[in-house]
C-alpha positions as CSV (number, residue, x, y, z in Angstrom):
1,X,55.7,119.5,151.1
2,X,58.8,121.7,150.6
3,X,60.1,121.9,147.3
4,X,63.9,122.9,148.2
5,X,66.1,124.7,150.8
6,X,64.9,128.2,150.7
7,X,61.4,129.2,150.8
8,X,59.9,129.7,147.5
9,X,57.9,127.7,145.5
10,X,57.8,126.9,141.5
11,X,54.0,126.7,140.2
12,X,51.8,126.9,137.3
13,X,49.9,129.6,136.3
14,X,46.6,128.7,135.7
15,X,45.3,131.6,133.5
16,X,47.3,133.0,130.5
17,X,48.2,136.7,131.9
18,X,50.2,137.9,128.3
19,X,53.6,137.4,130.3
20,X,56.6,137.6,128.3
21,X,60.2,137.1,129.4
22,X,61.7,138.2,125.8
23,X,60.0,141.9,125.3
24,X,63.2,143.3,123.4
25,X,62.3,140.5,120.2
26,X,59.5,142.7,119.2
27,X,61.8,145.7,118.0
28,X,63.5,142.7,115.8
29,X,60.2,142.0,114.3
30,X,59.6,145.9,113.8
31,X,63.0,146.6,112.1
32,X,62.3,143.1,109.8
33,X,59.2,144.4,108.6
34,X,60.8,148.1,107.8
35,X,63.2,146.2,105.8
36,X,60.6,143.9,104.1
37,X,62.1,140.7,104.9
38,X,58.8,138.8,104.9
39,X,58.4,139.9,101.5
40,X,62.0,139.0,100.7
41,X,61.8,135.7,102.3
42,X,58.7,134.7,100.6
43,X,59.7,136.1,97.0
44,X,63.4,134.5,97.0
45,X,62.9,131.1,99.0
46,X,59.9,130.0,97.0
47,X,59.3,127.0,98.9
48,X,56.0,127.3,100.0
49,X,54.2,128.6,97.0
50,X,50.7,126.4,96.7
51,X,49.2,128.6,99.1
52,X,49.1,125.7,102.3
53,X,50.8,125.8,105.1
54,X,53.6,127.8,107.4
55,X,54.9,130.0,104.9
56,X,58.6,130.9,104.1
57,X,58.5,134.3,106.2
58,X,56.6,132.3,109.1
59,X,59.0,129.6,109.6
60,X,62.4,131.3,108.8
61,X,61.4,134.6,110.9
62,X,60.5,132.1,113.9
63,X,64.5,130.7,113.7
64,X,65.9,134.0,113.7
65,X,64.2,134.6,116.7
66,X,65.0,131.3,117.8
67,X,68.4,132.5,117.5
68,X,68.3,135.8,119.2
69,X,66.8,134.4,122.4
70,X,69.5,132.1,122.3
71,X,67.9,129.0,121.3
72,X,70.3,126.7,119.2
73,X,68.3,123.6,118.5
74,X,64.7,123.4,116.3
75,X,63.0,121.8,119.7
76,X,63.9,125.1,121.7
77,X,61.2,126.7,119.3
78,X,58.9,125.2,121.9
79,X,59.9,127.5,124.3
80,X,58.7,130.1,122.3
81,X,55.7,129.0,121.9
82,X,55.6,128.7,125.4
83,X,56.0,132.1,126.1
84,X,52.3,133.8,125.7
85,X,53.0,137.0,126.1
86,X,55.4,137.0,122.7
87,X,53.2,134.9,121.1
88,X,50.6,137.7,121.0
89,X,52.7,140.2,119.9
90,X,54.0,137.8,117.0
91,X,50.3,136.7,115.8
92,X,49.6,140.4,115.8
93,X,52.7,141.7,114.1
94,X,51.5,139.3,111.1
95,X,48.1,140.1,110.4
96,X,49.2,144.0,110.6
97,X,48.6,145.9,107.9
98,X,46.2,143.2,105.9
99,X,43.3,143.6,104.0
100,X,40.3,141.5,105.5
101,X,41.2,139.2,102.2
102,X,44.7,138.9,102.8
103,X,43.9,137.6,106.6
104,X,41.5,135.3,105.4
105,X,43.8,133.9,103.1
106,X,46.4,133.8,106.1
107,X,44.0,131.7,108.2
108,X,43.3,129.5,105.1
109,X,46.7,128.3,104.7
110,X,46.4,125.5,107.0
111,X,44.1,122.9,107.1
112,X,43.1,122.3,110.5
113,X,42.4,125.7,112.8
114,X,45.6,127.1,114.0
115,X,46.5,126.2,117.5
116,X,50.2,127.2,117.5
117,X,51.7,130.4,117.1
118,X,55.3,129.3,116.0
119,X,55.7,126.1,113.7
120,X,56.3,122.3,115.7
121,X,59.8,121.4,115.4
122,X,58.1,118.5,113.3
123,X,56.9,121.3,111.0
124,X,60.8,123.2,110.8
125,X,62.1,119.9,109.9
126,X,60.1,119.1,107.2
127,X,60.4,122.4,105.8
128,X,64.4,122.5,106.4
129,X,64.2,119.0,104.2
130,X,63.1,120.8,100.8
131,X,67.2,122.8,100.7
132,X,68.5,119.6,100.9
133,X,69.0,117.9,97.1
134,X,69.7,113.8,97.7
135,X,70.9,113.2,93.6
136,X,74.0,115.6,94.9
137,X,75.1,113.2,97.3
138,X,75.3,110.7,94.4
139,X,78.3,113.1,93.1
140,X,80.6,112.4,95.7
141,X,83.5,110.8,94.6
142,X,85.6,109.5,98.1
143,X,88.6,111.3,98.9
144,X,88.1,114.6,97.0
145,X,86.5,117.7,97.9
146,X,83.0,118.0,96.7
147,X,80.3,121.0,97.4
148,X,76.6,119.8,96.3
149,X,75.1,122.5,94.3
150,X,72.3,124.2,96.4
151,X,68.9,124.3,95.1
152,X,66.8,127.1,93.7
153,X,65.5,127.6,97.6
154,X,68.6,128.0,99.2
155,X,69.8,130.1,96.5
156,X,67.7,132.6,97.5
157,X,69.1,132.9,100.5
158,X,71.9,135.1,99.3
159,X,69.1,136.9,97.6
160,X,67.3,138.1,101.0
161,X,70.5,139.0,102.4
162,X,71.3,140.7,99.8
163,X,67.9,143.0,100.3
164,X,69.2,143.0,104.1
165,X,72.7,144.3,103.1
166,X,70.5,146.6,100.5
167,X,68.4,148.4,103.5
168,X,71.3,149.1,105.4
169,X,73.4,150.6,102.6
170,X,70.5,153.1,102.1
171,X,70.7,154.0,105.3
172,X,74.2,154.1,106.1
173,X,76.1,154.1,103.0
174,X,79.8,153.0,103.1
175,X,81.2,153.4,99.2
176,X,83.8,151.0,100.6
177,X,83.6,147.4,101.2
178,X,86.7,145.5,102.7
179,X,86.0,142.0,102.4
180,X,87.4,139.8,104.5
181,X,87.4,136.2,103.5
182,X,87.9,133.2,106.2
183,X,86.8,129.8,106.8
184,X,85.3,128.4,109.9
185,X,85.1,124.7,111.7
186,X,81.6,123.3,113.0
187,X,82.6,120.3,115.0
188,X,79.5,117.7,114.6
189,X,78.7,114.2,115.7
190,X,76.9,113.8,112.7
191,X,77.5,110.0,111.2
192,X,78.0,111.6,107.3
193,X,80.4,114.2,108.0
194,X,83.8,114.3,107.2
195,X,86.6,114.9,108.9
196,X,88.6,118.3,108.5
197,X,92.3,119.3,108.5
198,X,92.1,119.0,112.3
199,X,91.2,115.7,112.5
200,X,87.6,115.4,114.0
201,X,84.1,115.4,112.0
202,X,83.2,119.0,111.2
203,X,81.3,121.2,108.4
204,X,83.8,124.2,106.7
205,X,81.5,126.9,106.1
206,X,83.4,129.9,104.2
207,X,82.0,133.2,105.2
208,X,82.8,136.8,103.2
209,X,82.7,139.6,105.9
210,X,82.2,143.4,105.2
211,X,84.5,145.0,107.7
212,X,82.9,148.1,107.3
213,X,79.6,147.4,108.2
214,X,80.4,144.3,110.3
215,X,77.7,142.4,108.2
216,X,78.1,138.7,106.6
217,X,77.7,139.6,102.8
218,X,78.1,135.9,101.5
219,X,78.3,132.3,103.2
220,X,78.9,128.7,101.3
221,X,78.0,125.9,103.9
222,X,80.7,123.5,103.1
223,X,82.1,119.4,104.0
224,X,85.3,119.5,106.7
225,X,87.2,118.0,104.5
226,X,86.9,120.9,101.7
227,X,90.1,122.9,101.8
228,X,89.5,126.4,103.0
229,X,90.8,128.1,99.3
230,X,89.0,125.5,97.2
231,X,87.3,127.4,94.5
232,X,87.5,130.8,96.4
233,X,87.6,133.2,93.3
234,X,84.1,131.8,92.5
235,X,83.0,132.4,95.6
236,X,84.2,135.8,95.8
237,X,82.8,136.5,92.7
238,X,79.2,135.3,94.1
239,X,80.2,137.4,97.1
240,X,80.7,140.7,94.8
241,X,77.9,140.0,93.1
242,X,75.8,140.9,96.2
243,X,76.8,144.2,97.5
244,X,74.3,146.6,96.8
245,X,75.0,148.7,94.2
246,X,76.1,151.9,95.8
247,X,79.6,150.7,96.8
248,X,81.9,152.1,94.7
249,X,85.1,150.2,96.2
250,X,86.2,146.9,97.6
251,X,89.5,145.6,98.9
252,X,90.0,142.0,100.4
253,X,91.5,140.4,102.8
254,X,92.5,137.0,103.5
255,X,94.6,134.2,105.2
256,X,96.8,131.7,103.8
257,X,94.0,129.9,102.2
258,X,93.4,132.7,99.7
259,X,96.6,132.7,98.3
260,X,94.9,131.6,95.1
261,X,97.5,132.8,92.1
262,X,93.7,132.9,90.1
263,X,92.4,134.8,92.5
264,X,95.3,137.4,92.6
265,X,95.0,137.7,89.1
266,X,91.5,138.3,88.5
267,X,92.1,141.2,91.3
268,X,95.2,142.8,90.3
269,X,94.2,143.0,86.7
270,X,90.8,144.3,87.3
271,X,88.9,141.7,85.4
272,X,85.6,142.3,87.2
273,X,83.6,144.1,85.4
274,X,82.0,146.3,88.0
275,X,84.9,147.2,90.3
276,X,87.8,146.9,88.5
277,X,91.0,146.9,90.2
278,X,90.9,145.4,93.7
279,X,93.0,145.4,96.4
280,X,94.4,142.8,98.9
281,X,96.5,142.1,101.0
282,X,96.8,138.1,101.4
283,X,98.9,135.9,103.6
284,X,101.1,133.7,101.4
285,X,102.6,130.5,101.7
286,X,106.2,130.7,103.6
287,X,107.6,128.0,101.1
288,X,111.3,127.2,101.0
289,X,111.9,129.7,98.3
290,X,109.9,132.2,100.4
291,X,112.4,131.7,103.2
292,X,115.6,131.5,101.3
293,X,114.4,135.3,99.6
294,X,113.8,136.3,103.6
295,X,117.4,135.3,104.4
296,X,118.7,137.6,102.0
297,X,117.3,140.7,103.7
298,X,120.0,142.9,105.3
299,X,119.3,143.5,108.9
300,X,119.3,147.3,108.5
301,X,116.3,146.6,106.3
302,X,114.0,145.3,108.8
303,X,111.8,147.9,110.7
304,X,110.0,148.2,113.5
305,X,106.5,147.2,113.7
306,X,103.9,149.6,115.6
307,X,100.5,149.6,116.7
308,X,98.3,152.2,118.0
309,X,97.0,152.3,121.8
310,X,95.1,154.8,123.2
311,X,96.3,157.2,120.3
312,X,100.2,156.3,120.8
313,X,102.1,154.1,118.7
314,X,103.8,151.7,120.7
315,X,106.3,148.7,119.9
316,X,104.9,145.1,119.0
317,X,108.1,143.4,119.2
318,X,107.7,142.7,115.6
319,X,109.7,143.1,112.6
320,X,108.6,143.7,109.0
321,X,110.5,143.9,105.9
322,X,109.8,144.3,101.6
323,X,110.8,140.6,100.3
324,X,112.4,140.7,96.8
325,X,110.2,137.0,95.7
326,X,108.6,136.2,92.8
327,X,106.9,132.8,93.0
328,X,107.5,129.9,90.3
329,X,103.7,129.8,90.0
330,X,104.0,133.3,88.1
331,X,107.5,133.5,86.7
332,X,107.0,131.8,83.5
333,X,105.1,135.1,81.7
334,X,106.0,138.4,81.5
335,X,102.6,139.2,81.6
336,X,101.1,138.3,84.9
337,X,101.2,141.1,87.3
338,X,104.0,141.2,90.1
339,X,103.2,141.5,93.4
340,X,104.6,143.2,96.6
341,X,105.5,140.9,99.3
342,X,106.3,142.0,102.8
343,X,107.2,140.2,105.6
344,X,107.1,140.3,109.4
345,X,109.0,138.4,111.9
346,X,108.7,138.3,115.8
347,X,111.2,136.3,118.1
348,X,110.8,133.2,119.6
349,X,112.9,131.4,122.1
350,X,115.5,129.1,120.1
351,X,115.2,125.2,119.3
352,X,117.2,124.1,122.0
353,X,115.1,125.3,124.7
354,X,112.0,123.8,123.0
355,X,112.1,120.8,124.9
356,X,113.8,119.2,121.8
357,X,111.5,119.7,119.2
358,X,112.4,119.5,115.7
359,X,111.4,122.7,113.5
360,X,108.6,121.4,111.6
361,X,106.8,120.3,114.7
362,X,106.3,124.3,115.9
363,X,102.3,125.1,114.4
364,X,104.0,128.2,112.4
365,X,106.3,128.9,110.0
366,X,109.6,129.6,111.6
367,X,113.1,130.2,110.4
368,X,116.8,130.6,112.4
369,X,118.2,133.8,111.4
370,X,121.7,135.7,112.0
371,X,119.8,137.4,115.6
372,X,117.7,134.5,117.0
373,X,114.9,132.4,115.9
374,X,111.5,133.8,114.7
375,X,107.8,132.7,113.6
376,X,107.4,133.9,109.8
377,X,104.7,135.6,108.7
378,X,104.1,136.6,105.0
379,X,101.6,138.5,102.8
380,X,101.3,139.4,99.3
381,X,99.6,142.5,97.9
382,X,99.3,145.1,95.3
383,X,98.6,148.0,97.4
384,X,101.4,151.1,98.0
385,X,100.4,151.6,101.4
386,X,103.2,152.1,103.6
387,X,104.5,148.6,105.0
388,X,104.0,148.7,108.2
389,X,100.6,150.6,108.4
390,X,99.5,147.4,105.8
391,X,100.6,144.5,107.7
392,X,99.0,146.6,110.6
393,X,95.7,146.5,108.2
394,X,96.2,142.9,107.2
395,X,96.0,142.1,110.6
396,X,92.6,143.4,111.4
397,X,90.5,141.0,109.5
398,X,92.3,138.4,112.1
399,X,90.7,139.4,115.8
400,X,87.2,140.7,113.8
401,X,87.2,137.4,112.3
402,X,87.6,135.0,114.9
403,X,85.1,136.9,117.0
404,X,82.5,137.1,113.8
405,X,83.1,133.3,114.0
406,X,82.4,133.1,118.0
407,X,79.1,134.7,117.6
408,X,77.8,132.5,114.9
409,X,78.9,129.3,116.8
410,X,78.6,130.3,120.7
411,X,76.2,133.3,120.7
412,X,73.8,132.2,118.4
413,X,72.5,128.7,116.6
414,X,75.4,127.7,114.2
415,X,77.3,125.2,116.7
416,X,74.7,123.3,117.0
417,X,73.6,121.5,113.1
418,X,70.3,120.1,113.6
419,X,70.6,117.4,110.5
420,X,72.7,114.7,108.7
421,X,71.8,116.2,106.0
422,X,73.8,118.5,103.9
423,X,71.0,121.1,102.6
424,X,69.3,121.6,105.8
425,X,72.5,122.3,107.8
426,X,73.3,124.6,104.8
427,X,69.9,126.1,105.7
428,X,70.3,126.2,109.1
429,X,73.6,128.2,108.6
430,X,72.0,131.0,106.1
431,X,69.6,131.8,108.7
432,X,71.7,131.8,111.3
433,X,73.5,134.9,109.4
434,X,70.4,136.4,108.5
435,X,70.0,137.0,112.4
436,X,73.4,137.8,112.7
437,X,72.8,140.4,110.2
438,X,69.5,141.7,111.9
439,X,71.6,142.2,115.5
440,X,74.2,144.0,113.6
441,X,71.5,146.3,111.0
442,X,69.7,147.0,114.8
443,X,72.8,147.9,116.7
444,X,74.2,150.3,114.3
445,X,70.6,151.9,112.9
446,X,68.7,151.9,115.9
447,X,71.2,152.0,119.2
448,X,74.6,153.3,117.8
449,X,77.2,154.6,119.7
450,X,79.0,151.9,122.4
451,X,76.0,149.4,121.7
452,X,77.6,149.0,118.2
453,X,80.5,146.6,119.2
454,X,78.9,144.9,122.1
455,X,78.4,141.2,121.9
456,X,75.5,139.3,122.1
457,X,75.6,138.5,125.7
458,X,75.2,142.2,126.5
459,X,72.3,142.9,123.9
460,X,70.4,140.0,125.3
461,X,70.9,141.0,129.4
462,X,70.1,144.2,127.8
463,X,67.5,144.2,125.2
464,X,66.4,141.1,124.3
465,X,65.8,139.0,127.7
466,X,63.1,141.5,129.6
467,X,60.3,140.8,131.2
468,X,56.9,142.4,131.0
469,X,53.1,141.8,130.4
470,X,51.4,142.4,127.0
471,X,47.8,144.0,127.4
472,X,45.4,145.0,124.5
473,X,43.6,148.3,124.8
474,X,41.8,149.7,121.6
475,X,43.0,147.1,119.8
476,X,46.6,148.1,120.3
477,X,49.0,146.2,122.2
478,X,50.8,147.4,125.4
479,X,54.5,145.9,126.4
480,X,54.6,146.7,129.9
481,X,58.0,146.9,131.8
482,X,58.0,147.2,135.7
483,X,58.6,150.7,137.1
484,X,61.6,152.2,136.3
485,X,63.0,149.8,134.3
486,X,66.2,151.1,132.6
487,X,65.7,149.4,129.7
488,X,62.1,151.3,128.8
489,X,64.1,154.7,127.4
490,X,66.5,152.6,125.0
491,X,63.0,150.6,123.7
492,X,61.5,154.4,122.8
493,X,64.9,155.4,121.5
494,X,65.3,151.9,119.6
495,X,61.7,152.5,118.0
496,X,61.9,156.1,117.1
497,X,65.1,155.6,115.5
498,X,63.3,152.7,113.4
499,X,60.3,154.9,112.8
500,X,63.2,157.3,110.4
501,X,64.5,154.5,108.2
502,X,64.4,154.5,104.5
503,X,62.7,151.6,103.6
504,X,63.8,149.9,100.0
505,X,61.9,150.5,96.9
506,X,60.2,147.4,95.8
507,X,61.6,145.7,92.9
C-alpha cells in the first residue's frame, strides 16, 4: 500500500548501522573536555555527590547538546537517544582517558545495568528539582518584587561559567570587558508566574554581556514582575566578580533600567576594589526636569549625528546635544560626583497628524520643540569621549543585545521553561547560556573569521546537523561523511585548531 503521493517509502531500520544525523556535536564534546567542563560541572554543582546515579557533567552536558541540536524541551532528549550513531560517540567520549578503576566506578553509579546513553526526561526532571528551594516561595510577600535566593547548586553555575569565560580569556585575551547589562521577557503559560510590565505571564531574566567576547558573563533568572533595575549594582557586582582575572578594564552599558543613582556612584567613584573607576554610558530617565533642561539648548548647539557605513560616515537624521541637568536625586551634596548628560533627538511627524493621539500615548519620550516634534533620547555618563562618537557607542549594546536575547529564546532552549517551578527554570536558563557560551568559545577559537558573527541557524545547516556513519576500527572511532562533503575540511580545521588550545591550570 502506498504511503503518499510520490514514490518513496518511510521504514525502520532493523539493525543499528552507527548512523548519526548530528556529526558536528562531537567537536562540542571535544572543545568541553579541552576546557574541563566535566570537571567544572561536577566540582561547582555538587548535586550528585554520593556516588549513584547520572552525574552532574552527564546530565547538564546532555542539555547543552540538547540545545545545540535545537531541542527546547527535556522530552526532545529522546531524540538523542534515538540517534545511535551519536550515542556511540558520546558513551565513548566519557570513558576516554579513564583508568580501568575510574570506569568501573562509572558503570557502578547506577543500580540497574545501563541501557540508555542520555538521561530519561524522568531522570532530567528529578535532577532539575534539587535548584529549586520551596521555603523561598514562603518569602513572597504579594505585590512586591521578590528573587528567591538560589541554592548552593545553582550557585555554582556562575562558577563553571566562570571556568568557561576563564579558558577563553587564556586563549584570547581581551584586557577590556564592556559590559552590557539588559533584561529579557520569557512569555510562559506557567499557572505561578507573574505577570510583567507588558501585561502577560513571563520570567525577567537579567543577563550581563561581554561585548568584547560576545559571551554571557552573568545571568539572574528572575519573576516578570521584577523591575528590570531592581537590585542591579548587586548584580553587577556578582557579574565583576566573575571575569577572569586578566582583564584589566571594564566599562558598562545600559538602558533606562540602569539608571540606578547607587549604581552610578559605586562606578564613578571607583569603589570596587579591583577595577576602580568604571565607565558608562547609561540611558536616563527623560523626566520633566530632564526636558525643561533640553528646551534650553540653543539650536546652534545641536549637531549632527553620524554613523559609519562601509567606511563613510553618513547622516542618521539624528541630533545630539551636551544637556546642562543635574538631577534632584544628586543635588543635595556637594560630594557626589556630576555627570555628563547628552542628549539626542530625531524628528517625528507632529501631533496633529497622529490620528489624534495625546503625547503620552506615543511608547517614547517625546517633546515639541521650536523646529518640529521629536522622540527624546537621553544618557548619562562619565566618559570624555567625544559626543557623538559615545551616543554612537551607547548605541551598540542595543542591536547586539536584542539579537543575544533572540538566540537564547528562538535559537536555542530558553523560550521554552520546562517547570512551574522557579529553581528549575533558573536551571534550565544557566545551562542554556552555558551552550550559548560553548557556540560562541567554538566560533571564535576554532572557526574564526566570517563564522564568528553567524547565527545559529547557519552553524547548525553548517556544522552541527550532518549526517554520517560512526564505525570502530582499532578501537578508534570513525565519523564518516559522504564523498565530498564540504563540511569534512572545516571538521579537520575545527579539530586542529582545538588540538592548540591552552587548557586551564587546575585549581
Amino acid at each position: 500500500m502506498a504511503q503518499g503521493i510520490l514514490p518513496f517509502k518511510y521504514e525502520i531500520e532493523r539493525e543499528t548501522q552507527g548512523i548519526t544525523g548530528l556529526a558536528g556535536l562531537p567537536v562540542y564534546l571535544e572543545l568541553a573536555r579541552k576546557m574541563s567542563l566535566a570537571k567544572s560541572l561536577v566540582k561547582h554543582l555538587r548535586v550528585r555527590t554520593n556516588g549513584q546515579g547520572w552525574s552532574d557533567s552527564q546530565i547538564v552536558t546532555s542539555l547543552i547538546l540538547l540545545n545545540l541540536a535545537g531541542g527546547d524541551s527535556v522530552e526532545d532528549i529522546n531524540l538523542l537517544e534515538a540517534d545511535e550513531g551519536l550515542c556511540r560517540v558520546v558513551r565513548k567520549a566519557e570513558m576516554h582517558g579513564l583508568s580501568r578503576k575510574e570506569r568501573r566506578a562509572q558503570e557502578r553509579r547506577l543500580r540497574k545495568k545501563k541501557l540508555r546513553t542520555f538521561p530519561s526526561p524522568s531522570a532530567i526532571f528529578r535532577y532539575l528539582s534539587a535548584f529549586h528551594e520551596p521555603e523561598q516561595e514562603k518569602l513572597r510577600v504579594p505585590g512586591k518584587a521578590f528573587i528567591p535566593a538560589p541554592n548552593e547548586h545553582l550557585q555554582g553555575f556562575a562558577q563553571a561559567n566562570g571556568d568557561v569565560l576563564a579558558f577563553h580569556q587564556a586563549n584570547h585575551v581581551h584586557e577590556t570587558a564592556t559590559l552590557d547589562m539588559d533584561a529579557t521577557l520569557v512569555a510562559t503559560n506557567k499557572a505561578d508566574a507573574f505577570y510583567c510590565y507588558k501585561g502577560f505571564s513571563a520570567y525577567q531574566p537579567l543577563n550581563t554581556w561581554w561585548a568584547e567576547k560576545e559571551m554571557v558573563v552573568h545571568t539572574e533568572f528572575r519573576d516578570g514582575n521584577v523591575p528590570a533595575g531592581f537590585e542591579q549594582l548587586r548584580v553587577f557586582k556578582e557579574a565583576l566578580s566573575c571575569l577572569p582575572e586578566s582583564v584589566k578594564k571594564v566599562r558598562l552599558r545600559s538602558d533606562t533600567a540602569g539608571y540606578q543613582h547607587d549604581l552610578l556612584k559605586y562606578c564613578a567613584k571607583g569603589l570596587n576594589e579591583r577595577f576602580g573607576k568604571i565607565e558608562f554610558a547609561i540611558g536616563c530617565d527623560v523626566t520633566p526636569e530632564f526636558k525643561k533642561a533640553v528646551a534650553e539648548i540653543s539650536e546652534s548647539d545641536w549637531h549632527p549625528l553620524y554613523k559609519e557605513v562601509n567606511g563613510k560616515e553618513i547622516e542618521t537624521g539624528t541630533e545630539w546635544a551636551e544637556v546642562c541637568f543635574v538631577p534632584n536625586a544628586i543635588c543635595h551634596s556637594n560630594k557626589d560626583p556630576v555627570y555628563r548628560y547628552l542628549v539626542k533627538r530625531t524628528s517625528i511627524a507632529r501631533q496633529s497628524s497622529l490620528s489624534g493621539m495625546k503625547q503620552d500615548v506615543l511608547p517614547f519620550p517625546n517633546m515639541e520643540m521650536k523646529k518640529g516634534h521629536y522622540k527624546i533620547f537621553g544618557v548619562v555618563t562619565n566618559m570624555d569621549m567625544d559626543g557623538g562618537e559615545l551616543l554612537n557607542w551607547q548605541h551598540q549594546r542595543c542591536g547586539k543585545s536584542e539579537e543575544a536575547h533572540s538566540i537564547m529564546k528562538g535559537d536555542l532552549a530558553g523560550g521554552k521553561l520546562p517547570s512551574g517551578d522557579f529553581g528549575e527554570n533558573a536551571a534550565w536558563w544557566w545551562i542554556m547560556i552555558l551552550a550559548l557560551n560553548l557556540n560562541a568559545a567554538l566560533k571564535s577559537l576554532a572557526m574564526g573569521g566570517s563564522w564568528v558573527k553567524r547565527r545559529m541557524k547557519a552553524i547548525r545547516y553548517h556544522v552541527i546537523a550532518i549526517p554520517a556513519r560512526i564505525l570502530e576500527r582499532s578501537r578508534k572511532l570513525l565519523i564518516r561523511l559522504s564523498h565530498n562533503h564540504p563540511s569534512f575540511e572545516l571538521f579537520l580545521s575545527i579539530r586542529q585548531k582545538l588540538s592548540l588550545l591552552v587548557p586551564v591550570p587546575d585549581g
